[in-house]
C-alpha positions in Angstrom: 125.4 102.3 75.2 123.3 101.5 71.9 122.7 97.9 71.6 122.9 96.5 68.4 120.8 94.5 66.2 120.7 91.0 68.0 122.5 91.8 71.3 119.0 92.5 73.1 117.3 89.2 71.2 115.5 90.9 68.6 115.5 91.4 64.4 114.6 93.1 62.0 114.8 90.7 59.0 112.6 93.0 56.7 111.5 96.3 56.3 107.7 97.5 56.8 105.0 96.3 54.2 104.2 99.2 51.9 100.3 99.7 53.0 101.9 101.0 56.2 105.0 102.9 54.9 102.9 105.0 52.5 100.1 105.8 55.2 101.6 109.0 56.6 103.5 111.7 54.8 107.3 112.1 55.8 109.6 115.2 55.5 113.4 114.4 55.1 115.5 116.2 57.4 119.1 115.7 57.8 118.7 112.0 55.9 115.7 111.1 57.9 112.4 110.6 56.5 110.5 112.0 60.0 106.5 111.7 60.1 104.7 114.8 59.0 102.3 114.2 62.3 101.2 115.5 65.5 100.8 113.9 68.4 97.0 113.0 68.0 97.5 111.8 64.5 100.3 109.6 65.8 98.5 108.2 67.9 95.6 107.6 65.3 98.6 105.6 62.8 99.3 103.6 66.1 95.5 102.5 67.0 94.8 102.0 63.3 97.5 99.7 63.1 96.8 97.7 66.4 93.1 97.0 64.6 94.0 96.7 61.1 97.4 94.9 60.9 97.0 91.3 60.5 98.7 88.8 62.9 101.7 87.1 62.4 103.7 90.3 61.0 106.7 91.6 62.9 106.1 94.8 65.6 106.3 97.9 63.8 109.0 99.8 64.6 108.2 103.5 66.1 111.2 106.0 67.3 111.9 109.4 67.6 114.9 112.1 66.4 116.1 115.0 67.6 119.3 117.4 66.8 121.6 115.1 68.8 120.1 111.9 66.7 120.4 113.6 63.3 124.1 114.4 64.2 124.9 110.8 65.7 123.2 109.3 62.4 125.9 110.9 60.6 128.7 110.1 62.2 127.7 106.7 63.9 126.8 103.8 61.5 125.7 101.4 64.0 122.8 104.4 64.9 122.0 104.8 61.2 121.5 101.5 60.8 118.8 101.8 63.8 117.3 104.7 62.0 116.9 103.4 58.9 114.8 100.4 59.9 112.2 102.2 61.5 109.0 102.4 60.3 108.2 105.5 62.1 110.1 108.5 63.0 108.7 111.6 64.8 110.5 114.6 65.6 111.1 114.8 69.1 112.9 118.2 68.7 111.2 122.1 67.9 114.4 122.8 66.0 113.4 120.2 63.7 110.1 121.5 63.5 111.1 125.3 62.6 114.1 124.0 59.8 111.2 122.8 58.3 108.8 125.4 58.2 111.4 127.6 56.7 113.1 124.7 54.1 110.0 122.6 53.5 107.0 122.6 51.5 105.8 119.9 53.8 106.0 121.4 57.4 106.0 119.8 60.1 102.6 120.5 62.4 104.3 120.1 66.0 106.7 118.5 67.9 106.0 114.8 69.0 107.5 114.1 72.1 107.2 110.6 72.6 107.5 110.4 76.0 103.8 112.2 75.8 102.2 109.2 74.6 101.7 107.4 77.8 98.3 106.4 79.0 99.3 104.2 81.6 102.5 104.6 84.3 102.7 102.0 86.9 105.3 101.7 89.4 106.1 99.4 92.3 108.3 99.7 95.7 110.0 102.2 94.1 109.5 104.6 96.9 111.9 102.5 99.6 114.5 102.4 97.0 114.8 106.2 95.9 116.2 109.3 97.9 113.7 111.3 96.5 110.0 109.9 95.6 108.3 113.0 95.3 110.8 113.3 92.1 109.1 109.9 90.7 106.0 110.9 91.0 106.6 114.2 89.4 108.1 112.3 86.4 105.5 110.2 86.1 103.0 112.7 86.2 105.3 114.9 83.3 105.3 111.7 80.9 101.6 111.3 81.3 99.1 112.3 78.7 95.9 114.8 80.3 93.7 112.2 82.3 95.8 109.2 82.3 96.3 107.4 85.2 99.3 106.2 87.9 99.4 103.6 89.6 101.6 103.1 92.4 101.9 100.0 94.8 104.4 99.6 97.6 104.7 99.0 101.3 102.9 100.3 103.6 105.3 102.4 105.9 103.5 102.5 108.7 103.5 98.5 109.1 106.8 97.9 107.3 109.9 99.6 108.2 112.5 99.9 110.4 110.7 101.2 113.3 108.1 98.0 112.7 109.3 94.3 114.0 106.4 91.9 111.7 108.8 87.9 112.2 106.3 85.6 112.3 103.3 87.4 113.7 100.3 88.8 113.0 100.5 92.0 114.8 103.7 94.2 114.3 105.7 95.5 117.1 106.4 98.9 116.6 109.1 100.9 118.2 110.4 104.5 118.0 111.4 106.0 115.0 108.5 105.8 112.3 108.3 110.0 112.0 112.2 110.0 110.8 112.9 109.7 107.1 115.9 108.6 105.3 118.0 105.7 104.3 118.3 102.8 106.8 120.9 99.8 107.0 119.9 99.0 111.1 117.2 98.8 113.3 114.6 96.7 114.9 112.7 96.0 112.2 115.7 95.2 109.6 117.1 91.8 110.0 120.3 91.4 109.6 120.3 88.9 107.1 118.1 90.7 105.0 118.1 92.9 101.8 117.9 96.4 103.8 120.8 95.4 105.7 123.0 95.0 102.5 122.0 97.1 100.4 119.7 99.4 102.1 116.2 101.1 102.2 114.8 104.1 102.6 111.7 104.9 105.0 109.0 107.7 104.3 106.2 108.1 106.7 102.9 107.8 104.9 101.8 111.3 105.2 105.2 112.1 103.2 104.2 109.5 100.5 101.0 110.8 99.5 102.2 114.4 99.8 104.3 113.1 96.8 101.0 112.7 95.0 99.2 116.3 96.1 102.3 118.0 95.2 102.7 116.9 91.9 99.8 118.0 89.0 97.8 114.4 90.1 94.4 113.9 91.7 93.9 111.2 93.7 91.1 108.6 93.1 91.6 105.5 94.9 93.7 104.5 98.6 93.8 100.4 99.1 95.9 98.8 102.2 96.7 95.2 101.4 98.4 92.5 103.8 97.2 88.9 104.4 97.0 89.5 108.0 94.9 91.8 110.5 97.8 94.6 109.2 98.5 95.6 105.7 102.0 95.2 105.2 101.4 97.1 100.9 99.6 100.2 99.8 98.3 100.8 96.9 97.2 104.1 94.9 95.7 105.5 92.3 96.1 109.0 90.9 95.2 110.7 87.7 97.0 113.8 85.5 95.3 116.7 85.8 94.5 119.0 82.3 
């Protein structure tokens, strides 16, 4: 569901100063004035303003439209209301891009999906709480631009788990089980007052965890174990997309 203006604590109390508005050329398509920009010049409006725009003015605005948007901004007005305040929309859609090669005079050079502008994805102990890691990783690796990095921080599975009995000492006391993944409520290492045993976790061997990482288009550049005691009880990685 769409929030709207106010429900998630933020305004808009005016729209973008001019200087900014008239910096990039725009092609209206179904109502919307989308940016006439590819993804490297998009990123070039979004640097220039980080450096140029002085302090004290509201974030800019930034979004993206597709078929589906172009078609809710029509029949939802709480949507084109969200629309129409932003101070940048790029075409997140090749439809978009072809209607206006063939109706524009002002093509637009290439479709700007926004989810390709991340430099940086960083996730934590995301890997007990998911069925299927290796599909994170993958996704983070697919919304990553060429040579940006992932981080990834979590526990260590060896040390941690329900196969691994850690109470009050420094040394864990591991039992049988460590090789088998899945989705655990009991064992000896899972108290049972404790989050696991209400709402579960899943254990992955590490072997399967940095599998996740060769299989996906990623090259690994740093492994860190981390623990305040003789045994690391968190892992930490560092991987970066591949061209």
């Amino acid at each position: 569901m769409l929030l709207n203006e106010g429900e998630a604590g933020w305004t808009l109390t005016r729209q973008v100063e001019p200087t900014f508005a008239g910096s990039f050329p725009t092609v209206v398509i179904g109502g919307m004035p989308i940016a006439a920009l590819s993804i490297d010049e998009t990123v070039s409006v979004m640097l220039k303003a980080v450096r140029e725009r002085p302090r004290g003015h509201r974030p800019l605005y930034m979004t993206s439209a597709n078929g589906e948007v172009i078609a809710r901004y029509h029949d939802e007005p709480a949507v084109a209301a969200l629309f129409d305040k932003a101070d940048l929309i790029n075409a997140d859609g090749q439809p978009m891009v072809i209607a206006s090669r063939l109706l524009s005079d002002q093509p637009l050079p290439e479709r700007v999906a926004t989810t390709d502008l991340f430099d940086a994805v960083v996730s934590m102990f995301s890997h007990t709480d998911v069925d299927d890691f290796s599909a994170v990783v993958r996704e983070a690796a697919r919304v990553l631009r060429p040579e940006a990095v992932f981080v990834y921080v979590g526990l260590h599975p060896c040390f941690v788990g329900p196969h691994s009995v850690q109470r009050h000492q420094a040394v864990p006391t591991l039992h049988a089980g460590y090789g088998k993944s899945g989705r655990y409520t009991e064992g000896p290492g899972i108290s049972p007052d404790g989050l696991w045993a209400k709402v579960t976790g899943v254990h992955l061997p590490l072997g399967r965890l940095m599998q996740a990482f060769l299989d996906a288009p990623l090259a690994l550049e740093r492994f860190e174990e981390h623990g305040d005691d003789d045994y690391p009880r968190r892992v930490a990685i560092r991987a970066r997309r591949q061209v």
